[in-house]
N, C-alpha and C positions, 0 to 999 in steps of 0.2 A: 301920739299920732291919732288923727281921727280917722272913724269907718269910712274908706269912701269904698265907690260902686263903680267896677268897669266890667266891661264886657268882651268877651273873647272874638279876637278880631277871624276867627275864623267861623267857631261854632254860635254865636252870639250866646253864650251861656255865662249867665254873672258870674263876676271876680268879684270878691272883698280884700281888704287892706288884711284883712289875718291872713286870705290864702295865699297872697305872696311871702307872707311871714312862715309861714308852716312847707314851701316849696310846691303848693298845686298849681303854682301859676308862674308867671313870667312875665316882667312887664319893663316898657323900657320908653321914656315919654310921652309919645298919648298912642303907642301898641303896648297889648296885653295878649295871650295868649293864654288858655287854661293846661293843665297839665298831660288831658288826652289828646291834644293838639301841636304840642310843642314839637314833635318829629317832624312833622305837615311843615307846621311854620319854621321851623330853624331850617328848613331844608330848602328854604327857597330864600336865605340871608345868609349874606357873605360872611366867611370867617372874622373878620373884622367887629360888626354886628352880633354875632353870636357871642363872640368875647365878653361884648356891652351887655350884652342879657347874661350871662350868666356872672358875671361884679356884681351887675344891679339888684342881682335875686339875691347875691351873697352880702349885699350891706344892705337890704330891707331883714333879712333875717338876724341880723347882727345889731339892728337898733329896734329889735322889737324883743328879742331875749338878752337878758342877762349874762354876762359872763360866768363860766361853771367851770367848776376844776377838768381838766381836761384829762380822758384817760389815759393810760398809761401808753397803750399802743397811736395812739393821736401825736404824742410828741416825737416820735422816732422819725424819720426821715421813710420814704417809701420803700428804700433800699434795706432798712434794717428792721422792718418789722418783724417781729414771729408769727409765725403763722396755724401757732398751735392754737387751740381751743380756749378760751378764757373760764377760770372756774367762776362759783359763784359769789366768789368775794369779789371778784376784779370787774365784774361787768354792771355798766353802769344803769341808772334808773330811766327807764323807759318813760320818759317826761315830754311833753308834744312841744319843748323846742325840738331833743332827739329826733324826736321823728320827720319834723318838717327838715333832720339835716339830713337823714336821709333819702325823704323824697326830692330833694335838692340835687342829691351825688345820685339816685338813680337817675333823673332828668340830664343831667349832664352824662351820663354815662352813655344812655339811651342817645342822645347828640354827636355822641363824638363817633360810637358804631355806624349813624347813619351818615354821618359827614366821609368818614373814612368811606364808607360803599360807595357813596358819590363821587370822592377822590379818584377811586379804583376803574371808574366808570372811565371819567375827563383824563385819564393819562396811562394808556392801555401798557401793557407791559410784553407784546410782542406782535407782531403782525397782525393783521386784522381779521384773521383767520382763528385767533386764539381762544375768543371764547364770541357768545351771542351778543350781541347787544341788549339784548329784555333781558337775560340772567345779571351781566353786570349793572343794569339801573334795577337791579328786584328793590326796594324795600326793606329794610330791615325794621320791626316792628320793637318797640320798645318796652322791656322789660315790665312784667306786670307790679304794680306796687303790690304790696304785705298788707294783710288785713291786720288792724286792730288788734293787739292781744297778741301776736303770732311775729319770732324774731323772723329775720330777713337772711339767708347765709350769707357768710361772709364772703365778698368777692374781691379778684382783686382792685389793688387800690387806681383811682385814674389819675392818671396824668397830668401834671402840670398845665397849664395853659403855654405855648409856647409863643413867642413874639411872630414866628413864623407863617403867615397867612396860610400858607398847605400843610395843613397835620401830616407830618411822618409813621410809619405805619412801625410800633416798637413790638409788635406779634405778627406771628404767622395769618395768612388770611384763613380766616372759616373754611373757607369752600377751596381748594385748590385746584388749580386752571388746567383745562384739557390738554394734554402735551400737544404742541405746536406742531401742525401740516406744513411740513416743508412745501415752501412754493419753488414750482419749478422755475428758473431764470432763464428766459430765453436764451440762445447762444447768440451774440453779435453776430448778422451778418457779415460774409470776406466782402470785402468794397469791390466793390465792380469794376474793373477795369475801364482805364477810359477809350470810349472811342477816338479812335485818329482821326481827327480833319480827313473830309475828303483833297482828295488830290484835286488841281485846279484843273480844268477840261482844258482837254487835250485839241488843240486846234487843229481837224483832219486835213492833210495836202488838198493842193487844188484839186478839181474833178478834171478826169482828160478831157479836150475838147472831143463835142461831140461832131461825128463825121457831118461832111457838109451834105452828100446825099442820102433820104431818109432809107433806114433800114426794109430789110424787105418783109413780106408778109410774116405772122408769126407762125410758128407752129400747127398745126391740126388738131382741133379739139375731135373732130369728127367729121367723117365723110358728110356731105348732101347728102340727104336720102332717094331712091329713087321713085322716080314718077310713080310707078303702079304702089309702090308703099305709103306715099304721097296723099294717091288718090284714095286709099283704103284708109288710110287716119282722119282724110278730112272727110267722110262720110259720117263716121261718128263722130267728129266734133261737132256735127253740122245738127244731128240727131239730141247729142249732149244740149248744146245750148240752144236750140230753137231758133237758129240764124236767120231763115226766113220771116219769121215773125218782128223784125228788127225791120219798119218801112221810115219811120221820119229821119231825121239827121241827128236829133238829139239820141233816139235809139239806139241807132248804129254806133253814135261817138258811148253811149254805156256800154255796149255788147264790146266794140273795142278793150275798153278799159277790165272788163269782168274777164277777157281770154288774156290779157297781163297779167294779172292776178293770179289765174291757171296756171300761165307757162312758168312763174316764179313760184307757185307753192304747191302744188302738184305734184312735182319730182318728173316730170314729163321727159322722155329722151326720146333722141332721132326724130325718125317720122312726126310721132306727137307734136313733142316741141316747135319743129319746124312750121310745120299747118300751123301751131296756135298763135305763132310771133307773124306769122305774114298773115292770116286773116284779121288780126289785131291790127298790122298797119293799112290793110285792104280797107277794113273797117272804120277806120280812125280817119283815114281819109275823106272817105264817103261822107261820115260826121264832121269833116271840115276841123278836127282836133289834131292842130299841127302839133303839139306838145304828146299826145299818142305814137303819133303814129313815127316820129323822128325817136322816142325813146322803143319800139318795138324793132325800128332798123338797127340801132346801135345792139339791144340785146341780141338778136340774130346774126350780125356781125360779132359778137362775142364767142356764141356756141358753133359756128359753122363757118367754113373758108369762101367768106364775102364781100365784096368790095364796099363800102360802107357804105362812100363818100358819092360809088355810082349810083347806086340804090337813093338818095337824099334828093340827086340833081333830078334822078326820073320822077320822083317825089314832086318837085315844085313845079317840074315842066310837064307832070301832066294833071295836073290836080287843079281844077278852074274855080276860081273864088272872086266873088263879086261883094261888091259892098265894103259896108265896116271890116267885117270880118275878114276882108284883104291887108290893111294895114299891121293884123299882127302875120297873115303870112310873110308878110312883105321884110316886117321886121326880124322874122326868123330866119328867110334865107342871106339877108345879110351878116346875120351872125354863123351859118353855116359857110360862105363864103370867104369869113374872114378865121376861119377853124381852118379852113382849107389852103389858104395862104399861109400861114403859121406852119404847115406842114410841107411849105414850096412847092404844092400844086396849084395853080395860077392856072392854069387850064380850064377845071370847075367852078375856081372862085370868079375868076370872069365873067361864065354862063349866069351863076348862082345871083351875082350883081345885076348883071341884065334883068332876068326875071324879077328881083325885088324890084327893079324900078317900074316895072309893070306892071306887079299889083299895086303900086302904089298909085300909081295913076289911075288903077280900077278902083281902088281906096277914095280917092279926092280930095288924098293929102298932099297940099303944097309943100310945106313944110318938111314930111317924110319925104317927097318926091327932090325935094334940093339936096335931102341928106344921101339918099341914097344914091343920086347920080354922083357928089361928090368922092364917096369911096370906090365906086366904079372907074372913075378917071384913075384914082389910085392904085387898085388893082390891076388896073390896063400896063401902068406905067410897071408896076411890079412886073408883070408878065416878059415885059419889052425887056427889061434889062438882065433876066431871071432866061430868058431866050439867046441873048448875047454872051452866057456865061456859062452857056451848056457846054461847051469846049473844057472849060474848065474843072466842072464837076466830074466831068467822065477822069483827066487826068489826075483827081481825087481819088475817086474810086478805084486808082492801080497803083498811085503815088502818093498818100495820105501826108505827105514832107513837103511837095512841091514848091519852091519858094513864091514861085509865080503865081500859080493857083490860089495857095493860101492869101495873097495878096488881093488879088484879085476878088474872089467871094468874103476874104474875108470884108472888105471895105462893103461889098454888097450888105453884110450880114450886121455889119454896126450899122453904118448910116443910113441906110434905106430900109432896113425891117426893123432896127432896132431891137436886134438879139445881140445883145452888146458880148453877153457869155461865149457864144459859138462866136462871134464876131472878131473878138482883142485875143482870144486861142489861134485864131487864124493867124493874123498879124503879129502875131510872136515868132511865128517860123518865117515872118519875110525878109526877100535879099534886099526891102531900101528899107536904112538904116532910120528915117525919119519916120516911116511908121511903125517898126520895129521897137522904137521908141519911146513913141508915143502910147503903143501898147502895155509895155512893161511902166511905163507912167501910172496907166489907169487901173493896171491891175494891182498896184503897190497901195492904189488908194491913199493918198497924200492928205496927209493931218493936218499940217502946219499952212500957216495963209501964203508964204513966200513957195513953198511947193505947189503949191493947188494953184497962184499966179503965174508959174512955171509953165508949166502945165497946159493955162488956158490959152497963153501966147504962141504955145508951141503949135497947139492948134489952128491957131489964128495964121500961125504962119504957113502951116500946110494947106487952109481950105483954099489959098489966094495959088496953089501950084495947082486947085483938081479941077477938073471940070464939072459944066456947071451941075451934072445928076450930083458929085460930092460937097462941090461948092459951100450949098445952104444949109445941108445938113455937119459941113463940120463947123459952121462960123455958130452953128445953134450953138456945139458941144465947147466951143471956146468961151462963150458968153456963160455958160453954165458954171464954168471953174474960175473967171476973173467975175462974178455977180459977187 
């Protein structure tokens, strides 16, 4: 074999063809490795590969020395060596194939320590609790070689190579492992019970009808105050906020809105309150702020026993507004008129109608002025039949059953107000059996098309027995259920 030259693929440090004969090296194709390297290197080569490096080292040493009688302890089986001391006849001559066989079995020895730690690293042997991670990858550092001239003790023998790609650990570990921290196992959760489905809602009875005449004033939150307490509250309001200094219209409609303000966040009672809600609408007026001064009468009708509705009419009838600025009073008192008919007082809403068409015409809205004389007519005609039924309501209010009565307002209360609710509760208590009928019809509310055709004929057939005030408005209600 000739000298060649390789280099350690780790430390670049020369290799020759003797050092792999004598075991300082390790070489296996075109890798080499020198012998303070081979821990480094074998440890980052699969079992497989280390196998091939360490054949390869054992048959370049094997065709570079000669065969010699083998010692005596060499032929036994590992199992059956002695382990006594060899005298000095039996021990053989210290000749540098020897020794490169032992720098061979140290190199492998040193491999197989290091491989095992690495083992012990990759397949932990109890919870991960059991030892550190840096302890089990430490390093095992490989056995120092024997100097020259100086025997080496004897150790034990190593191991077979096995077919087995994961070396098996055939001793105890060096270092033994920290007894194991019980980890604590959480207790399963009890499962939760399940929620029930809710129950399907409960569909509440009809509501009674409600009486045909409206109820009477409510309760007393508190007295009026009286004049002289009156007059001693609005002297300091009057001080408080600098009322006199309030001269244009725009000033007055803020001073209104700022004594609102007062009488909701103040905490004001009696006297107070009462001065701050009626100088609010005094004011609001004055500022031509119909949206003030109608929200200052309703709060004052809230806190004290007052007629709301009279308070609103003396409002539009004496409050003069010219211009633009007429077309929204105009529009407000027909919406107060029509508050007031929804409540069957047709008396104010009348008036209230009247005057919107006035300002509307102080306005020089055409337009507003057709609209508003057209619910005028209608409120007239309300009043007129709402006059002829006054008989009725009073037998109401002693006979709440009346067959007649109930017939009577209730037909007012469907077809001409179109309170259909108070209206078909009416006509459920009547003695003719056709409206009687027709009520329990509408209030079953019919799903199917041949019911709701039912239905709208039935009405059909009745508008043709009423006169003409029911007439129109029952042929509408028939055309609504055969559409």
């Amino acid at each position: 074999m000739g000298h060649e030259i390789f280099y350690c693929s780790q430390c670049q440090e020369q290799i020759r063809t003797a050092d792999l004969a004598k075991g300082g090296a390790l070489k296996l194709g075109d890798q080499a490795c020198c012998v303070k390297c081979a821990p480094k290197f074998l440890a980052t080569r699969s079992p497989q590969e280390q196998e091939k490096f360490f054949k390869e080292a054992a048959r370049l040493k094997a065709s570079a020395v000669e065969p010699a009688p083998r010692p005596a302890f060499a032929a036994a089986p590992p199992a059956a060596r002695s382990m006594r001391p060899l005298g000095p006849q039996e021990r053989p001559a210290m000749t540098p194939a020897l020794w490169g066989g032992f720098g061979v079995l140290a190199l492998v020895l040193g491999a197989t320590i290091l491989l095992l730690t690495g083992r012990r690293a990759e397949i932990p042997s109890g919870p991960p609790t059991a030892m550190p991670e840096a302890k089990r990858n430490e390093e095992v550092p490989p056995p120092p070689r024997p100097p020259e001239g100086r025997r080496e003790p004897e150790t034990a023998p190593t191991p077979k190579a096995s077919s087995d790609p994961i070396p098996r650990r055939t001793s105890p570990d060096p270092v033994a492992p920290p007894p194991e921290t019980p980890v604590a196992v959480p207790k399963p959760e009890p499962p939760k019970p399940e929620t029930p489905p809710a129950p399907p809602p409960t569909v509440p009875p009809p509501a009674p009808a409600e009486p045909a005449v409206a109820p009477g004033p409510a309760a007393l939150q508190r007295p009026v105050p009286e004049a002289a307490k009156q007059r001693e509250a609005e002297a300091a309001v009057r001080k408080t906020f600098n009322l006199d200094q309030a001269k244009t219209a725009k000033e007055k409609a803020d001073l209104a809105r700022t004594l609102l303000q007062a009488a909701a966040a103040s905490g004001a009672k009696d006297a107070e309150l009462y001065v701050l809600l009626r100088l609010a609408k005094e004011f609001a007026a004055m500022g031509l702020d119909v949206k003030s001064a109608l929200e200052a009468i309703d709060a004052k009708a809230a806190a004290f026993p007052l007629d709301a509705m009279a308070e609103k009419v003396d409002l539009f009838s004496k409050t003069t507004v010219k211009g633009p600025e007429a077309a929204g009073w105009a529009a407000a008192a027909l919406d107060v008129a029509q508050e007031a008919a929804e409540a069957d007082d047709f008396e104010p809403a009348v008036k209230l109608a009247a005057r919107a068409e006035a300002l509307a015409r102080s306005a020089g809205d055409r337009k507003l002025q057709d609209e508003v004389k057209e619910h005028g007519r209608e409120l007239t005609e309300l009043k007129r039949l709402s006059d002829g039924l006054k008989p009725h309501f009073k037998t109401l209010e002693a006979k709440p059953d009346d067959p007649a009565a109930n017939t009577a307002v209730g037909k007012f209360m469907s077809l001409v107000k179109g309170d259909w609710k108070r209206g078909l509760a009416m006509l459920a208590k009547s003695s003719e059996p056709a409206w009687k009928s027709l009520a329990e019809g509408e209030r079953a509310g019919p799903a199917e098309a041949a019911a709701q055709a039912a239905l709208g004929e039935a009405w059909a057939a009745q508008a043709e027995r009423e006169t003409p005030t029911y007439k129109a408005a029952a042929r509408t209600r028939a055309s609504e259920w055969l559409a």
